[in-house]
BATOR-21714 format. One line per field, with one value per atom (N, C-alpha, C): x, y, z; atom name; residue in one letter. Coordinates in steps of 0.2 Angstrom, whole numbers, plus 5000, padded with zeros to 4 digits. Layout:
N
xx X  ... .
yy Y  ... .
zz Z  ... .
atomo CA  ... .
residuo a  ... .
//
This chain:
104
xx 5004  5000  5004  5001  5005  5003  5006  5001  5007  5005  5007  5007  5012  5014  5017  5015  5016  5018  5025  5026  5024  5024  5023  5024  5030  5033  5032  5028  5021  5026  5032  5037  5032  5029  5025  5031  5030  5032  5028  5030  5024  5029  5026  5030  5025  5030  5025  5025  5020  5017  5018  5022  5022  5030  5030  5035  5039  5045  5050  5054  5052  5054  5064  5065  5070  5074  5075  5076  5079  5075  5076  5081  5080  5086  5092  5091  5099  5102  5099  5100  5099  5105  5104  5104  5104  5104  5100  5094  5087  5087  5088  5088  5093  5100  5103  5105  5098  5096  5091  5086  5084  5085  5089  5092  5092  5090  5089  5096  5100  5108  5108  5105  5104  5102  5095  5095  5097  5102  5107  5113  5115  5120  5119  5113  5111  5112  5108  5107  5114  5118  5123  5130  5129  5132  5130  5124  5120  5120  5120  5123  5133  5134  5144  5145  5142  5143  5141  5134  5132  5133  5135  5135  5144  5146  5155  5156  5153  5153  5149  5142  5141  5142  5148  5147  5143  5141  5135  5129  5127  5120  5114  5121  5116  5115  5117  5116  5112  5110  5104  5097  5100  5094  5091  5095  5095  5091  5092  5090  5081  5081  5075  5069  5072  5070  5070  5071  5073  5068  5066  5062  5055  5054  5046  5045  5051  5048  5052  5058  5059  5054  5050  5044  5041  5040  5036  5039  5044  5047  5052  5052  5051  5049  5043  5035  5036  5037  5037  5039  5046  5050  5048  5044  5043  5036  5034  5029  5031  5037  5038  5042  5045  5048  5042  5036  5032  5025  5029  5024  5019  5012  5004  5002  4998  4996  4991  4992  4988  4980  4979  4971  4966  4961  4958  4960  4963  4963  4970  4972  4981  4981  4977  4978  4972  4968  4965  4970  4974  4980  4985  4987  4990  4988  4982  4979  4977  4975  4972  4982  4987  4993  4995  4992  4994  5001  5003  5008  5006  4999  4998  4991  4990  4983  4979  4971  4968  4966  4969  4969  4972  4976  4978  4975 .
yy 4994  5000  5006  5013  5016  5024  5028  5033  5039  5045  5051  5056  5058  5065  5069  5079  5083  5089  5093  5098  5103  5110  5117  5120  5115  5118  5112  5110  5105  5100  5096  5090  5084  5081  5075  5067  5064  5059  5052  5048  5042  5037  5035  5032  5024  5019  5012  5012  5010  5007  5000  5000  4993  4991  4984  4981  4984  4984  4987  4983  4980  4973  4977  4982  4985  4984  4986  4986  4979  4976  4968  4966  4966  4964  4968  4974  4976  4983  4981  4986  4992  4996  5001  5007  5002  5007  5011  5007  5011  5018  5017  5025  5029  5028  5029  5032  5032  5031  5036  5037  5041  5047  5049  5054  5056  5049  5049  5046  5052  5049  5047  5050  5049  5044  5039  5032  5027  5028  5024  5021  5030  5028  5024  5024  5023  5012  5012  5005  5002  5005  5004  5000  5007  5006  4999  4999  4994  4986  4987  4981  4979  4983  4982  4978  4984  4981  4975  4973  4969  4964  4964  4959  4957  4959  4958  4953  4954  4948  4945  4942  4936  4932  4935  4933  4935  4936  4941  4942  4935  4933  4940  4943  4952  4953  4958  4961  4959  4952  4950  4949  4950  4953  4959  4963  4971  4971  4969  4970  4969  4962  4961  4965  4965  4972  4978  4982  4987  4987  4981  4979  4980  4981  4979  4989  4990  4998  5003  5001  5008  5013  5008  5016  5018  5017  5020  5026  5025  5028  5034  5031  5037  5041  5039  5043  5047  5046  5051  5055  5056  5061  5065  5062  5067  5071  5070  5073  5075  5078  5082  5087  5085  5092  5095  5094  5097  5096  5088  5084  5082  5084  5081  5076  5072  5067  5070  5071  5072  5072  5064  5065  5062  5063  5061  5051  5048  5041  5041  5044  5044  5043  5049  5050  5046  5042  5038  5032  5031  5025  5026  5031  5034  5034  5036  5032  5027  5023  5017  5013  5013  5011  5016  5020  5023  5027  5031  5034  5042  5045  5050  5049  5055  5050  5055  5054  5054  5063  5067  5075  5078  5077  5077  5081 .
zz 5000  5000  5000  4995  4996  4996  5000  5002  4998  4996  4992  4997  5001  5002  4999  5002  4997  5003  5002  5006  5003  5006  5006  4998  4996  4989  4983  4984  4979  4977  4981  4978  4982  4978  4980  4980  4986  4989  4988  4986  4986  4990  4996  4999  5002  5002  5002  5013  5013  5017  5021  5027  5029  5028  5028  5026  5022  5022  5016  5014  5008  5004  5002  4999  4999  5004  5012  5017  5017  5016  5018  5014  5008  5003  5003  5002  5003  5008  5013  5020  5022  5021  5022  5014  5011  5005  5003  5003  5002  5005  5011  5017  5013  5010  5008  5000  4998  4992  4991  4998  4996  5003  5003  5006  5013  5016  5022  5026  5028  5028  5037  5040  5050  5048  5047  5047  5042  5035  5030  5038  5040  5045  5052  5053  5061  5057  5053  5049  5050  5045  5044  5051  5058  5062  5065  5068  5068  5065  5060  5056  5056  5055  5056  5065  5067  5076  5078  5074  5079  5073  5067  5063  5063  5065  5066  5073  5079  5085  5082  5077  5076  5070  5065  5061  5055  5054  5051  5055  5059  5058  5063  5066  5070  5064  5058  5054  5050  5050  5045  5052  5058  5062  5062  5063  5061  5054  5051  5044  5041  5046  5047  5051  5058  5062  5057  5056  5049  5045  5041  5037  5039  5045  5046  5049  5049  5055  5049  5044  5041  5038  5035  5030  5036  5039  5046  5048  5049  5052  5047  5040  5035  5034  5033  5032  5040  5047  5052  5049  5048  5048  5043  5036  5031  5034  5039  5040  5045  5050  5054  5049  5042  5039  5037  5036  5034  5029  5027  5023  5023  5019  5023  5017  5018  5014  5008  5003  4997  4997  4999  4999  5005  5007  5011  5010  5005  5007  5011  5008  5012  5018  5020  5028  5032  5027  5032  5031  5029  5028  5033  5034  5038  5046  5046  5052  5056  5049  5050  5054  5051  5053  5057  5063  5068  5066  5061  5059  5062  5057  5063  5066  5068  5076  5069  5074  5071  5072  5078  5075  5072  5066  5060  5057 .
atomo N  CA  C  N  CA  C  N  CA  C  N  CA  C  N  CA  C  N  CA  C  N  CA  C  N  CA  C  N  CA  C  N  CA  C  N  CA  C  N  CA  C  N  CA  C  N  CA  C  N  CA  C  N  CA  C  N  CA  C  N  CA  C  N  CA  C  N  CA  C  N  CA  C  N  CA  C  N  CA  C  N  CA  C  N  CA  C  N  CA  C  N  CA  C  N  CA  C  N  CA  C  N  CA  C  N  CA  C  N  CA  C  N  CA  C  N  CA  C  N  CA  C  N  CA  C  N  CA  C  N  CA  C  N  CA  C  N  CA  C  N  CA  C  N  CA  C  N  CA  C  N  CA  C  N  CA  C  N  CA  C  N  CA  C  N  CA  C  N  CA  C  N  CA  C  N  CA  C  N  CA  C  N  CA  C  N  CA  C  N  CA  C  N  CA  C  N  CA  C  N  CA  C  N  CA  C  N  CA  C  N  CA  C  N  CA  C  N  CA  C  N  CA  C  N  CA  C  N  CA  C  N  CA  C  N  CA  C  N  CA  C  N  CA  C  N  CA  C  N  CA  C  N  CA  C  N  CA  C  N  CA  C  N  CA  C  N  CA  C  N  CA  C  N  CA  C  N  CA  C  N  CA  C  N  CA  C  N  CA  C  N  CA  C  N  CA  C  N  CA  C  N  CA  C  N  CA  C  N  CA  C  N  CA  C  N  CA  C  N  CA  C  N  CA  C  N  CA  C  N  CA  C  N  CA  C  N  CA  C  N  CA  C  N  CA  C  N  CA  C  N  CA  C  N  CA  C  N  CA  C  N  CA  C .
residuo x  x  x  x  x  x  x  x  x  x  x  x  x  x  x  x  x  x  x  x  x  x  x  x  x  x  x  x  x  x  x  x  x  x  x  x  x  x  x  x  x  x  x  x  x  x  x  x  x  x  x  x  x  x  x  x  x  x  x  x  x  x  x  x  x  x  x  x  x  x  x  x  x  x  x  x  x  x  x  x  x  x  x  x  x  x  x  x  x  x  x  x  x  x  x  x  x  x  x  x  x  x  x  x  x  x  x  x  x  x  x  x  x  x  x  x  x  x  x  x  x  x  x  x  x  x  x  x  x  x  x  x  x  x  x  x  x  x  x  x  x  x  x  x  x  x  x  x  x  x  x  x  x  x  x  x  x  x  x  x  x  x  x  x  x  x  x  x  x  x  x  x  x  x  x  x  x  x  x  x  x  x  x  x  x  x  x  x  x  x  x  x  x  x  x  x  x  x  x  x  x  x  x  x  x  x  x  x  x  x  x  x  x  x  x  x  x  x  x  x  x  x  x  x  x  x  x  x  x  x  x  x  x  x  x  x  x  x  x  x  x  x  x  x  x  x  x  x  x  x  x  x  x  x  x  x  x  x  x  x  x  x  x  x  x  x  x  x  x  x  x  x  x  x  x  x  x  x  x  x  x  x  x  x  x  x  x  x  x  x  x  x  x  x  x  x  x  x  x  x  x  x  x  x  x  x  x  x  x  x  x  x .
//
């Protein structure tokens, strides 16, 4: 599912909902990729440290963790710079998945 955000200066954002099949498969690059450099690096750090004491197998748990919470947690931050959801379906998506409440 995927919901469209829009800032003050009409750059529209489509961002997916849920799980982050990208995340999953190649880590931190997605965050990385699209300009979100504090969570590429937070991923990043997170994955070297805990995947260096277990032989990978932290980093492939980070990864998975990561996976289920990164768009969430994108979409927050794009609506604390300023971002609102395009249309009335958006932001009932956005509520229904508790990202913002319902006095929006």
């Amino acid at each position: 599912m995927k919901v469209k955000l829009v800032n003050n200066g009409g750059v529209v954002k489509v961002v997916k909902v849920g799980f982050s099949w990208t995340t999953f498969f190649f880590g931190f690059f997605p965050a990385l990729f699209r300009g979100d450099l504090k969570w590429a690096l937070i991923m990043f750090i997170l994955e070297a440290v805990l995947g260096s004491f277990t032989l990978g197998i932290g980093a492939w748990i980070t990864g998975v963790i990561f996976s289920f919470k990164y768009n969430n947690i994108y979409i927050k931050e794009l609506i604390e710079k300023g971002y609102t959801p395009v249309s009335q379906e958006d932001k009932t998506i956005l509520q229904q998945e508790d990202i913002i409440t319902r006095a929006r």
